[in-house]
Biotite code that builds the C-alpha atoms (Angstrom):
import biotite.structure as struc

atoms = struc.array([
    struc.Atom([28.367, 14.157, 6.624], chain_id="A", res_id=1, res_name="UNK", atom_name="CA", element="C"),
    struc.Atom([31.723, 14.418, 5.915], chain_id="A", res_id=2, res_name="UNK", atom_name="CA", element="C"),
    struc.Atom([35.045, 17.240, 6.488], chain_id="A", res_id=3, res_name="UNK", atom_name="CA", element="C"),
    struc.Atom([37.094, 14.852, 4.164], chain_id="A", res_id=4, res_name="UNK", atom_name="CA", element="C"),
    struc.Atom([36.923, 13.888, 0.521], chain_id="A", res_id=5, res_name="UNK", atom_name="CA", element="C"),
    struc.Atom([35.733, 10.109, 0.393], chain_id="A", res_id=6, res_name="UNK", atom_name="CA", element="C"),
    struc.Atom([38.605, 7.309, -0.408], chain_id="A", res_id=7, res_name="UNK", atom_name="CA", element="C"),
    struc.Atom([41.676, 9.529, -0.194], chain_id="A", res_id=8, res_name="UNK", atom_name="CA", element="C"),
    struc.Atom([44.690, 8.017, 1.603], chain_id="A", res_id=9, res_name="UNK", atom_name="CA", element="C"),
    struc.Atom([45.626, 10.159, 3.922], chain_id="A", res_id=10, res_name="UNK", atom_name="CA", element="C"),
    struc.Atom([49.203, 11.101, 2.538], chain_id="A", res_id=11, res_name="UNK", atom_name="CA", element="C"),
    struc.Atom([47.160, 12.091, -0.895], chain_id="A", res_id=12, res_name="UNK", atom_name="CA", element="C"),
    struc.Atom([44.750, 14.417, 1.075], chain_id="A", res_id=13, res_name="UNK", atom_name="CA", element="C"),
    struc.Atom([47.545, 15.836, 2.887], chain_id="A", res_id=14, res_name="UNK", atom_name="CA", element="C"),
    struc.Atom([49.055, 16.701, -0.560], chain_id="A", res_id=15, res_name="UNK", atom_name="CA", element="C"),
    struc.Atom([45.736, 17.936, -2.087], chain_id="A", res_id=16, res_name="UNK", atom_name="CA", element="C"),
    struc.Atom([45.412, 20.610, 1.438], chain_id="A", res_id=17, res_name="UNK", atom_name="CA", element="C"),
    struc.Atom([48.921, 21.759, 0.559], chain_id="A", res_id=18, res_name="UNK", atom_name="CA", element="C"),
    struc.Atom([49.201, 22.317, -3.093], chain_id="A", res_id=19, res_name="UNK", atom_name="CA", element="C"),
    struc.Atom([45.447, 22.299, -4.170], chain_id="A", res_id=20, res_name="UNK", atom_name="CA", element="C"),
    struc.Atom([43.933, 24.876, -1.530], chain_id="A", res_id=21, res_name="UNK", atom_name="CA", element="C"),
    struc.Atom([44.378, 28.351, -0.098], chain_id="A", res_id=22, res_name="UNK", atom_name="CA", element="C"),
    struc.Atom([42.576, 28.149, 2.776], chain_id="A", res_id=23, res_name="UNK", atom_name="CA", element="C"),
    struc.Atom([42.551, 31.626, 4.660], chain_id="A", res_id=24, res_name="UNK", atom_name="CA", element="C"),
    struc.Atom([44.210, 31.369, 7.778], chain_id="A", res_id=25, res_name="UNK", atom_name="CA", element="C"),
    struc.Atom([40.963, 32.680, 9.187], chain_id="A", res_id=26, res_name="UNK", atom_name="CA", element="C"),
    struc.Atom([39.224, 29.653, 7.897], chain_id="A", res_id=27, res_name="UNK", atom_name="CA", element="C"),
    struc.Atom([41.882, 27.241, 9.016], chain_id="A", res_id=28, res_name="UNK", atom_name="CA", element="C"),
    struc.Atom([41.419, 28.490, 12.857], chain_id="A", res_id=29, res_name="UNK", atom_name="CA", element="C"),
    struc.Atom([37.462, 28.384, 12.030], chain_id="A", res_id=30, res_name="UNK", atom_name="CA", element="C"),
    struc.Atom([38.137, 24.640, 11.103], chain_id="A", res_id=31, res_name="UNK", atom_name="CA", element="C"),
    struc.Atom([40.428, 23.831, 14.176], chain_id="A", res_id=32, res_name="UNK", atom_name="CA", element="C"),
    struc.Atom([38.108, 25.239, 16.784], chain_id="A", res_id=33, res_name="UNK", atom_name="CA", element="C"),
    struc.Atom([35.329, 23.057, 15.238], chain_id="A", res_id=34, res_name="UNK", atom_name="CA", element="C"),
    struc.Atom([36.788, 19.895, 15.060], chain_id="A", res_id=35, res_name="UNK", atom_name="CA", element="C"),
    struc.Atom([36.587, 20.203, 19.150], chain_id="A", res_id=36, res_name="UNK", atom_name="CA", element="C"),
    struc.Atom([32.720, 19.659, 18.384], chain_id="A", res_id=37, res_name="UNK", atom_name="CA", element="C"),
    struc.Atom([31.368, 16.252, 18.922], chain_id="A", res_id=38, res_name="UNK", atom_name="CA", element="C"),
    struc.Atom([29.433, 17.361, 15.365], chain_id="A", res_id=39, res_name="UNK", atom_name="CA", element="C"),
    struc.Atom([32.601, 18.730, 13.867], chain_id="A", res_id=40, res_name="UNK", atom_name="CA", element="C"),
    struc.Atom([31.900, 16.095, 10.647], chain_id="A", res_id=41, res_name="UNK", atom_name="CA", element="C"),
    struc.Atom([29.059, 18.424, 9.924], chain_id="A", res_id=42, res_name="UNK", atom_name="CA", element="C"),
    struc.Atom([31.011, 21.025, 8.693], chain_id="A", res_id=43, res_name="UNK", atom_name="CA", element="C"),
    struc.Atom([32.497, 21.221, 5.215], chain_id="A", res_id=44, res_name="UNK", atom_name="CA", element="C"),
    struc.Atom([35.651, 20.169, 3.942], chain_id="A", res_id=45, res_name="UNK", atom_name="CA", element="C"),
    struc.Atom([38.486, 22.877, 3.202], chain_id="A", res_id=46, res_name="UNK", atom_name="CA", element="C"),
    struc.Atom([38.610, 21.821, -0.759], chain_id="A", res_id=47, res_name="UNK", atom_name="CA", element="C"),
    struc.Atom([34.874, 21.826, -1.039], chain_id="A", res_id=48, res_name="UNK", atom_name="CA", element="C"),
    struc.Atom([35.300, 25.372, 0.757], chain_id="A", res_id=49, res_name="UNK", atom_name="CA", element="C"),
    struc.Atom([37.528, 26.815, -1.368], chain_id="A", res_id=50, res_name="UNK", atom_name="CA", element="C"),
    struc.Atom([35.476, 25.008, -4.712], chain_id="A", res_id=51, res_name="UNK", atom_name="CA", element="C"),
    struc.Atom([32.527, 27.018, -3.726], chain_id="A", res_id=52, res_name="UNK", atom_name="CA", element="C"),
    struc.Atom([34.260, 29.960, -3.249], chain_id="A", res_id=53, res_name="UNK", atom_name="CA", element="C"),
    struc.Atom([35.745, 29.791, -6.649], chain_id="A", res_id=54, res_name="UNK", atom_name="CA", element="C"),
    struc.Atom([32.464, 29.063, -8.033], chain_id="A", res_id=55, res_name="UNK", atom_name="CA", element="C"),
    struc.Atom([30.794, 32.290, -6.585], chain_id="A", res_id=56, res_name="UNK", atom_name="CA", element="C"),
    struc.Atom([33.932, 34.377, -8.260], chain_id="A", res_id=57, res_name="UNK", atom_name="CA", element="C"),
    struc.Atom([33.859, 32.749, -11.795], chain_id="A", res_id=58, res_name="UNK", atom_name="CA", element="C"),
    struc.Atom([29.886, 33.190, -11.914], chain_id="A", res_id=59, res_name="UNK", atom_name="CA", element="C"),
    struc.Atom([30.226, 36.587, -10.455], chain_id="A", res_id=60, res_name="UNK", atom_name="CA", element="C"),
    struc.Atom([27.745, 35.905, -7.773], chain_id="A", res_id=61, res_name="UNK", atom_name="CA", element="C"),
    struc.Atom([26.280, 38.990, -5.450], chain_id="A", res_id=62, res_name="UNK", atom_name="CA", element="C"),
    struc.Atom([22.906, 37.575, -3.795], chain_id="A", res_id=63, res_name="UNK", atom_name="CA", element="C"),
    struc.Atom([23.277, 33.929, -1.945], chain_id="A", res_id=64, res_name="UNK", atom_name="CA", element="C"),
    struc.Atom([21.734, 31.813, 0.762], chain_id="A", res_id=65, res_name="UNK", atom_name="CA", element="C"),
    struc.Atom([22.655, 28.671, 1.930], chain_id="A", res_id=66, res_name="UNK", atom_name="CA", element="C"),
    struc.Atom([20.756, 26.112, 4.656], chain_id="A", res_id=67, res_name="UNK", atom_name="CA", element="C"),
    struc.Atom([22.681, 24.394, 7.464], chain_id="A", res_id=68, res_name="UNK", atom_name="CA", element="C"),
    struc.Atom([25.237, 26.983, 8.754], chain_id="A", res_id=69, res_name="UNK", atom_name="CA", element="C"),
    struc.Atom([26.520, 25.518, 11.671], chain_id="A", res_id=70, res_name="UNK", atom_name="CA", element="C"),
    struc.Atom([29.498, 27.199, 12.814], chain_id="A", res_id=71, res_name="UNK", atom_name="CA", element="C"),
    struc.Atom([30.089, 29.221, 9.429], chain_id="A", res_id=72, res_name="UNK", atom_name="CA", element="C"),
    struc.Atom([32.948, 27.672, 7.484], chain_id="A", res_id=73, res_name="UNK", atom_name="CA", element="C"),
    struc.Atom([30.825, 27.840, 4.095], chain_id="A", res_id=74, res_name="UNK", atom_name="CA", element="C"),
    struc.Atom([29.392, 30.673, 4.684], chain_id="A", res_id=75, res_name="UNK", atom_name="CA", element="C"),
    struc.Atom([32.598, 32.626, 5.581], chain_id="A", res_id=76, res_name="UNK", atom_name="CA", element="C"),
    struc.Atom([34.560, 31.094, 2.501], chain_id="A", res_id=77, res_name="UNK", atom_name="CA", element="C"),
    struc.Atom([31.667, 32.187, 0.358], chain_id="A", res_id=78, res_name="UNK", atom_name="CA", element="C"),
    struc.Atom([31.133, 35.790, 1.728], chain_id="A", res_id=79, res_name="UNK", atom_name="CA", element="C"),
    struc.Atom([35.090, 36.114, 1.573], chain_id="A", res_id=80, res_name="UNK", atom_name="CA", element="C"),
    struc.Atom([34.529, 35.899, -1.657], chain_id="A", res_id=81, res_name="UNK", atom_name="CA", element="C"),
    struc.Atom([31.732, 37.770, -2.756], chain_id="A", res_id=82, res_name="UNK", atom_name="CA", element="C"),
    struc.Atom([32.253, 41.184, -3.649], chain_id="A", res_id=83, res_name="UNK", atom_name="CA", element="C"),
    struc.Atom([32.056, 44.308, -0.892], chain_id="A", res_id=84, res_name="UNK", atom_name="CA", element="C"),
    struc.Atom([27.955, 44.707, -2.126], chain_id="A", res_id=85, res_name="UNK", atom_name="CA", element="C"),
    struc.Atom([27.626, 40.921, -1.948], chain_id="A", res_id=86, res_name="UNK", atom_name="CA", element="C"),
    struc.Atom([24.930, 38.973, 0.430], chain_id="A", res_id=87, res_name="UNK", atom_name="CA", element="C"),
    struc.Atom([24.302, 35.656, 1.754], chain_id="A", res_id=88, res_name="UNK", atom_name="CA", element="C"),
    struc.Atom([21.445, 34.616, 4.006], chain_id="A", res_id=89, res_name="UNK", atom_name="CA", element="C"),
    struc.Atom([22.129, 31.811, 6.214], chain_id="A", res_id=90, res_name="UNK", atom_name="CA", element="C"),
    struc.Atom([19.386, 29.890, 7.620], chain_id="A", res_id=91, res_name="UNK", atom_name="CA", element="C"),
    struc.Atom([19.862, 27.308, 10.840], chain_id="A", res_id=92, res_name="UNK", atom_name="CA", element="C"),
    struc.Atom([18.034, 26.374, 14.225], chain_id="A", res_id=93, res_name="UNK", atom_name="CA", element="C"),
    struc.Atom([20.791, 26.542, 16.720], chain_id="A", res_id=94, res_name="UNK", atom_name="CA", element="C"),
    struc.Atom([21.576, 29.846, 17.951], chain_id="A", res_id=95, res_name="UNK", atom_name="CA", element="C"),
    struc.Atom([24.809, 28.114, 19.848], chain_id="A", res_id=96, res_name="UNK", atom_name="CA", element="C"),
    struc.Atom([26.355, 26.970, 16.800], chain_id="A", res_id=97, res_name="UNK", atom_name="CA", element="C"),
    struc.Atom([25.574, 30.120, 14.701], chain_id="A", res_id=98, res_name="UNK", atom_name="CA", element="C"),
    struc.Atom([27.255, 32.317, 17.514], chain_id="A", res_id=99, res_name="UNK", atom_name="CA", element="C"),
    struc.Atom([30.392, 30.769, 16.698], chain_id="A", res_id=100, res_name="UNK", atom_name="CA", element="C"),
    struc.Atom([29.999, 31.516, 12.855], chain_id="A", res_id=101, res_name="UNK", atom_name="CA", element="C"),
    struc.Atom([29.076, 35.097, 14.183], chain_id="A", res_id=102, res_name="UNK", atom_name="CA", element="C"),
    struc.Atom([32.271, 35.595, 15.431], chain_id="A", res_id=103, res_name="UNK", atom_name="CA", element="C"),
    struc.Atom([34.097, 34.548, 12.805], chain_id="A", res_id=104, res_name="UNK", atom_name="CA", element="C"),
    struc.Atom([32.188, 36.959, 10.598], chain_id="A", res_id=105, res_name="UNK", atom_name="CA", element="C"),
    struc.Atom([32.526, 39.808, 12.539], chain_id="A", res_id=106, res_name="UNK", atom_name="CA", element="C"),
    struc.Atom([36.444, 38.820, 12.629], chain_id="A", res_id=107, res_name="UNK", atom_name="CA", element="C"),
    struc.Atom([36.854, 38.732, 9.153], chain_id="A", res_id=108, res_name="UNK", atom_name="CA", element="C"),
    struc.Atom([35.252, 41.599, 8.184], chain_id="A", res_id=109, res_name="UNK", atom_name="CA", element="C"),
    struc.Atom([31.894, 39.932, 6.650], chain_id="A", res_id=110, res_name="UNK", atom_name="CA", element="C"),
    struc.Atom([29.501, 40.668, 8.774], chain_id="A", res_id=111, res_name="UNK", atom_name="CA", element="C"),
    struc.Atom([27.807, 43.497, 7.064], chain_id="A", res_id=112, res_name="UNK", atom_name="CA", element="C"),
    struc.Atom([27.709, 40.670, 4.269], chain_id="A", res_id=113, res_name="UNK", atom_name="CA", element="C"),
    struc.Atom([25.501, 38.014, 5.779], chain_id="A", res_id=114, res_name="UNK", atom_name="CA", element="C"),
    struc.Atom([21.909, 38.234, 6.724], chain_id="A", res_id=115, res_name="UNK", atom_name="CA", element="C"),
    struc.Atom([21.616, 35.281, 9.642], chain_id="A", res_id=116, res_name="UNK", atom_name="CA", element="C"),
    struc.Atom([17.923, 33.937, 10.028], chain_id="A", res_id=117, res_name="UNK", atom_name="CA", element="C"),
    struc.Atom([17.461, 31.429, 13.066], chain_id="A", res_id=118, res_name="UNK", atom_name="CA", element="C"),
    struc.Atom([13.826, 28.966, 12.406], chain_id="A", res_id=119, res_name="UNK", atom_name="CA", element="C"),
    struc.Atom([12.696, 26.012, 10.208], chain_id="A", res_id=120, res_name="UNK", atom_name="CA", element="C"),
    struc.Atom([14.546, 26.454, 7.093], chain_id="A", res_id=121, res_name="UNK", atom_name="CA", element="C"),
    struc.Atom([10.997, 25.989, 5.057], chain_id="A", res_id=122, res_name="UNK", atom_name="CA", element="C"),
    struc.Atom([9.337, 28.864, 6.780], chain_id="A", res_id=123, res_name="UNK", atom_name="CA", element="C"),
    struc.Atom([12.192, 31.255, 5.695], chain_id="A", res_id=124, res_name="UNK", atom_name="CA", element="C"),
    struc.Atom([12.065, 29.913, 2.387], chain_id="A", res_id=125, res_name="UNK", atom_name="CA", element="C"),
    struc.Atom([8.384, 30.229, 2.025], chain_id="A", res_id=126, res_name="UNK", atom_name="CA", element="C"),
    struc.Atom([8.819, 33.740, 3.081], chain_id="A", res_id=127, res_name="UNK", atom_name="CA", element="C"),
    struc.Atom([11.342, 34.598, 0.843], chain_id="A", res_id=128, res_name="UNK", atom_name="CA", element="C"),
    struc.Atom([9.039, 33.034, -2.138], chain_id="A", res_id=129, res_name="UNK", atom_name="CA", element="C"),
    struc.Atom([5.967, 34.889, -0.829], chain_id="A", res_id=130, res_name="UNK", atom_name="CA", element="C"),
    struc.Atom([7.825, 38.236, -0.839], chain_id="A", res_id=131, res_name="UNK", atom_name="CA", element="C"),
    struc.Atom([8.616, 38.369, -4.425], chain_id="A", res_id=132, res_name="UNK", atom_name="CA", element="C"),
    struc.Atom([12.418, 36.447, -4.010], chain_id="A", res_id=133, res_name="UNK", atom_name="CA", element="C"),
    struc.Atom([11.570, 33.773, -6.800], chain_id="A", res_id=134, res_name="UNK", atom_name="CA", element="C"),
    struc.Atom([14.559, 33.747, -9.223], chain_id="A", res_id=135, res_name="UNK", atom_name="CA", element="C"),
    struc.Atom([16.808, 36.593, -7.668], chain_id="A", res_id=136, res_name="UNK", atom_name="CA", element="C"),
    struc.Atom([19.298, 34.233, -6.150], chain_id="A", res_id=137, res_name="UNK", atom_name="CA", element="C"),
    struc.Atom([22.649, 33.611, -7.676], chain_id="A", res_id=138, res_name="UNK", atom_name="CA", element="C"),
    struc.Atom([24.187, 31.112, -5.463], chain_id="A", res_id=139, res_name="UNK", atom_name="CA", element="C"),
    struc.Atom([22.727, 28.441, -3.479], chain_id="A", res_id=140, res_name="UNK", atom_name="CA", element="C"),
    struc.Atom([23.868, 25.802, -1.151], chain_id="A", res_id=141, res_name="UNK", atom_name="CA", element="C"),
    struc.Atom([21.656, 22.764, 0.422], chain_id="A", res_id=142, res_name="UNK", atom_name="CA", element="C"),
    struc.Atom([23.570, 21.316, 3.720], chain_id="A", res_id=143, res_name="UNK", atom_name="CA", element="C"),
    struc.Atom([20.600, 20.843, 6.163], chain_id="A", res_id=144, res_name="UNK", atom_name="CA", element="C"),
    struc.Atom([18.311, 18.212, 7.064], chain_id="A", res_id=145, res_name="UNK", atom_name="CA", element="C"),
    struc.Atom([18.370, 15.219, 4.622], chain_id="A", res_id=146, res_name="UNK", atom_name="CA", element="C"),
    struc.Atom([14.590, 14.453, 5.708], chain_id="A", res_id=147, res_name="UNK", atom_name="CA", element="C"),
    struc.Atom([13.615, 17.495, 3.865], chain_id="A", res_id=148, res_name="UNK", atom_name="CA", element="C"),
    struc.Atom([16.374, 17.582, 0.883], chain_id="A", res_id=149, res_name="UNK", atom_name="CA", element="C"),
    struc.Atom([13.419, 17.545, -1.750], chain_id="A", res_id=150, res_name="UNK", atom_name="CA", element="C"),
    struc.Atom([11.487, 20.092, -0.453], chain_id="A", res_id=151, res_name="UNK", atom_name="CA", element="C"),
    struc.Atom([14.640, 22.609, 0.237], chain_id="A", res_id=152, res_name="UNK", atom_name="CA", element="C"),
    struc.Atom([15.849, 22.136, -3.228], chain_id="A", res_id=153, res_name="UNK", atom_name="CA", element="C"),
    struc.Atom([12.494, 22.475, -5.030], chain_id="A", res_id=154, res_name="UNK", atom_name="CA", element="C"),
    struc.Atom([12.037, 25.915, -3.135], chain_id="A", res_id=155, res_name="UNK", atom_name="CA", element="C"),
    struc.Atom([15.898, 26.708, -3.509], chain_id="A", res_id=156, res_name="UNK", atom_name="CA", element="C"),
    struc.Atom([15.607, 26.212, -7.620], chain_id="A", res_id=157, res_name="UNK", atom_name="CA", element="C"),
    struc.Atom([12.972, 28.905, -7.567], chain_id="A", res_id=158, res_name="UNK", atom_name="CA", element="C"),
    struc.Atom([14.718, 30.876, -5.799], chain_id="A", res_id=159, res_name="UNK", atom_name="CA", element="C"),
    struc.Atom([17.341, 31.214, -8.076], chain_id="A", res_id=160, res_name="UNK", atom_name="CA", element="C"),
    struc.Atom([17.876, 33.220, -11.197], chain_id="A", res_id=161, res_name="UNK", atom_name="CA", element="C"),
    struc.Atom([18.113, 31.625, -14.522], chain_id="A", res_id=162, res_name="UNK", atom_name="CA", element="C"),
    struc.Atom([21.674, 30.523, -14.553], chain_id="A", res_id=163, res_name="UNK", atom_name="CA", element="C"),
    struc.Atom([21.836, 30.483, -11.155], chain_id="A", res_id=164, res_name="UNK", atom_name="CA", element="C"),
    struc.Atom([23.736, 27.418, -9.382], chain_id="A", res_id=165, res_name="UNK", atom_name="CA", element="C"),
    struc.Atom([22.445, 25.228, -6.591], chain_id="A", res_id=166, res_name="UNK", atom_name="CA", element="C"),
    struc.Atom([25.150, 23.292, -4.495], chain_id="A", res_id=167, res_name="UNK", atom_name="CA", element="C"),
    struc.Atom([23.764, 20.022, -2.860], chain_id="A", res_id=168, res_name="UNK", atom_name="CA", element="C"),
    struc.Atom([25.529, 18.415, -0.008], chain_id="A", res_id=169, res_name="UNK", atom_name="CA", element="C"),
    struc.Atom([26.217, 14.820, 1.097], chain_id="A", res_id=170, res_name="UNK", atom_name="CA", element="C"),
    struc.Atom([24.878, 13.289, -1.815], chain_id="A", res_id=171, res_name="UNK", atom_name="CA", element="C"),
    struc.Atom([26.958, 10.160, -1.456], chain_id="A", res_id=172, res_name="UNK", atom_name="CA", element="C"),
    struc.Atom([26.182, 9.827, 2.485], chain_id="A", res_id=173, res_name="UNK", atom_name="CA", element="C"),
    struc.Atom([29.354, 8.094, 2.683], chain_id="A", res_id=174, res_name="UNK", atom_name="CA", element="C"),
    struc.Atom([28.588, 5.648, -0.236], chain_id="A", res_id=175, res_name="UNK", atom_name="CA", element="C"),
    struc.Atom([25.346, 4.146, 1.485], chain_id="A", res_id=176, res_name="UNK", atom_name="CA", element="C"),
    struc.Atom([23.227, 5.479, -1.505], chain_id="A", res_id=177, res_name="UNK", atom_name="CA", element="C"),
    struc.Atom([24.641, 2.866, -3.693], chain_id="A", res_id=178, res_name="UNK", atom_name="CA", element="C"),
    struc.Atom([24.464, 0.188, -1.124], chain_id="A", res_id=179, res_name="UNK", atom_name="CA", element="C"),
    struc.Atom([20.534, -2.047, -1.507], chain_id="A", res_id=180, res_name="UNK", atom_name="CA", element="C"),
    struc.Atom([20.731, -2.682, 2.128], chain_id="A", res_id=181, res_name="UNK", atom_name="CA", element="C"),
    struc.Atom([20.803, 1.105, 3.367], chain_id="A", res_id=182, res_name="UNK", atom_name="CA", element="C"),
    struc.Atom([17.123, 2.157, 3.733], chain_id="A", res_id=183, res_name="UNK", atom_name="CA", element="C"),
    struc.Atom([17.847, 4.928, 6.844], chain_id="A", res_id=184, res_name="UNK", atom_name="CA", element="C"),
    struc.Atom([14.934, 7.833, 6.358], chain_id="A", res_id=185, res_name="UNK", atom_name="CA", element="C"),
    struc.Atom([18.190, 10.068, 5.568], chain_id="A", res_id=186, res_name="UNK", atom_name="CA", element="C"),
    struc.Atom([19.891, 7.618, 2.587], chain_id="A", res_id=187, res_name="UNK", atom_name="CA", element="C"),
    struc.Atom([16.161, 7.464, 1.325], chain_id="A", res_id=188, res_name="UNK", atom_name="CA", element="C"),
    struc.Atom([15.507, 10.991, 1.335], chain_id="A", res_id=189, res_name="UNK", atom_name="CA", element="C"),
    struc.Atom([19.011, 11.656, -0.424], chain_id="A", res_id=190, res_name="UNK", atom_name="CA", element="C"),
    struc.Atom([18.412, 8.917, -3.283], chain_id="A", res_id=191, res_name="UNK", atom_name="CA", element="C"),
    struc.Atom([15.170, 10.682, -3.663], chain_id="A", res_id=192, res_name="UNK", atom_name="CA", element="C"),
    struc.Atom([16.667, 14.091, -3.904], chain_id="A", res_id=193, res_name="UNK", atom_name="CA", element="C"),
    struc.Atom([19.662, 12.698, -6.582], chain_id="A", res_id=194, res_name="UNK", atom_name="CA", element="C"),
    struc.Atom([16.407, 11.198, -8.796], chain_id="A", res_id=195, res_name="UNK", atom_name="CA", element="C"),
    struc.Atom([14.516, 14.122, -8.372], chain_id="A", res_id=196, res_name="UNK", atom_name="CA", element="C"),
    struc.Atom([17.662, 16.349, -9.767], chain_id="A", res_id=197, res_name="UNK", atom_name="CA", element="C"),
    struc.Atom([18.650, 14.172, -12.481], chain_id="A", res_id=198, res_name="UNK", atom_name="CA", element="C"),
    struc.Atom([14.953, 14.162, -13.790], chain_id="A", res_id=199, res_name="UNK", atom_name="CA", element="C"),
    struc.Atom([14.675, 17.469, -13.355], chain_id="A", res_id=200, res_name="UNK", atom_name="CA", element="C"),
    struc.Atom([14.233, 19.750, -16.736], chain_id="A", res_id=201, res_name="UNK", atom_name="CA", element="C"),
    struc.Atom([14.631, 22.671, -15.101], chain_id="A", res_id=202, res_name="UNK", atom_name="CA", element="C"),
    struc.Atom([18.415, 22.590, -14.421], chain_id="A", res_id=203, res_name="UNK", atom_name="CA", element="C"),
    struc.Atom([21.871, 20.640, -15.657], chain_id="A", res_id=204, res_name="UNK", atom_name="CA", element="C"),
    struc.Atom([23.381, 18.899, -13.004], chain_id="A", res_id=205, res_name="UNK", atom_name="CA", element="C"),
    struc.Atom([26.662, 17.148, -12.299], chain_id="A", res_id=206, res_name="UNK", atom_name="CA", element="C"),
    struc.Atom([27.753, 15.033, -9.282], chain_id="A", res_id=207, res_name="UNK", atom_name="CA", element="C"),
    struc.Atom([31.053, 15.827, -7.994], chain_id="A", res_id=208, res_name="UNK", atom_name="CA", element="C"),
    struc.Atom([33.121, 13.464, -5.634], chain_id="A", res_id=209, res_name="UNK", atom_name="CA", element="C"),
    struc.Atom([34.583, 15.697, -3.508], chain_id="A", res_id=210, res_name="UNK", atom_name="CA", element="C"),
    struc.Atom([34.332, 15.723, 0.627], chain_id="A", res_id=211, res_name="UNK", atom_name="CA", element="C"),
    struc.Atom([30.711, 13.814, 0.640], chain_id="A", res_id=212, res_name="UNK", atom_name="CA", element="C"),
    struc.Atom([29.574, 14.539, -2.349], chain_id="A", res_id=213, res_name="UNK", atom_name="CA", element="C"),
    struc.Atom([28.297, 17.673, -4.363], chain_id="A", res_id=214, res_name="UNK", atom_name="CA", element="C"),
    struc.Atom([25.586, 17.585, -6.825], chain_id="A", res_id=215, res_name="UNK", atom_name="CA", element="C"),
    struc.Atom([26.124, 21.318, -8.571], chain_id="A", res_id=216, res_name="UNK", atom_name="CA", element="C"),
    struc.Atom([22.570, 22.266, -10.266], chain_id="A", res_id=217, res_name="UNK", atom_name="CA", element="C"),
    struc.Atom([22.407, 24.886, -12.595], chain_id="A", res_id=218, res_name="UNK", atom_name="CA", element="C"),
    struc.Atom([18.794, 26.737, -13.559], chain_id="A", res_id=219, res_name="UNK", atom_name="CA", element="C"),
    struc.Atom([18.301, 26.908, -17.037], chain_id="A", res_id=220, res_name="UNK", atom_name="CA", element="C"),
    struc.Atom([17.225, 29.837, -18.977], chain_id="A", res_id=221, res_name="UNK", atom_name="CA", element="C"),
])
């Protein structure tokens, strides 16, 4: 987990916030009030914020869903910038950090935008899947649980439309999945997710180094 891009000096990441992003001011007050959490490194950073965002405009995006909402920065910076008929469903366990996101939802204007479901993120995907769902997503992004990475993305990648994109958090775990000694449950679940995606037929992938690490999957046709 990370809220800052991995091996920038701090004057450098200073520059990239204020030439490189346009962070809402909404977003920026979103970010402030979390880093008062003791879990505020669990939120995104602002340039991998405003790279999904752009991602959602340029592939003209309408129907996304994202696991691990905590206290809403990605999902605000996405459904500010959907369009007005535009949906996200956000799925999380803690009704305390989701209340914050709520706010900031309702502040922005969004709320009508995002459909918040509170359980195990599997359940809701299984749901989804067993209601007819399967390739109907256009956007979505994996920032929950490492323990079940594999099993989020597999059901996420069915979810989505042909063409559809799949954003992967945390893929570099702060450089530990490079590092022979590092055999936590959560690096091992994450080198397993980063084979599983670069063996994977079913999509093109590409690892980006930005925040923690963002492995951008793309369905095929």
């Amino acid at each position: 987990m990370s809220n800052v891009t991995l091996g920038l000096p701090d004057d450098l990441r200073a520059y990239l916030l204020r030439v490189g992003v346009r962070e809402p001011a909404i977003l920026k007050r979103l970010r402030e009030e979390t880093a008062a959490l003791p879990q505020h490194n669990m939120q995104i950073a602002p340039e991998q914020g405003a790279l999904m965002a752009l991602l959602v405009q340029i592939s003209g995006a309408r129907r996304c869903i994202e696991l691990g909402t905590f206290t809403g920065y990605s999902s605000l910076a996405v459904a500010l910038a959907l369009p007005s008929d535009g949906r996200i469903v956000c799925c999380d366990v803690s009704r305390e950090w989701t209340d914050v996101a709520a706010r900031y939802w309702a502040e922005a204007g969004v709320a009508a935008k995002v459909d918040l479901r509170i359980g195990p993120a599997l359940a809701t995907l299984d749901a989804l899947l067993a209601d007819g769902a399967a390739d109907t997503f256009d956007f979505a992004f994996l920032d929950a649980d490492k323990l079940n990475y594999s099993a989020y993305a597999e059901r996420l990648i069915r979810l989505l439309r042909s063409g559809g994109l799949l954003a992967v958090d945390n893929v570099l775990r702060h450089g530990t999945v490079a590092d022979p000694a590092a055999n936590d449950p959560d690096t091992l679940a994450i080198r397993a997710l980063n084979e599983m995606l670069v063996a994977d037929g079913r999509v093109d992938v590409a690892m980006v180094p930005i925040a923690d690490g963002l492995t951008l999957a793309r369905k095929r046709g």
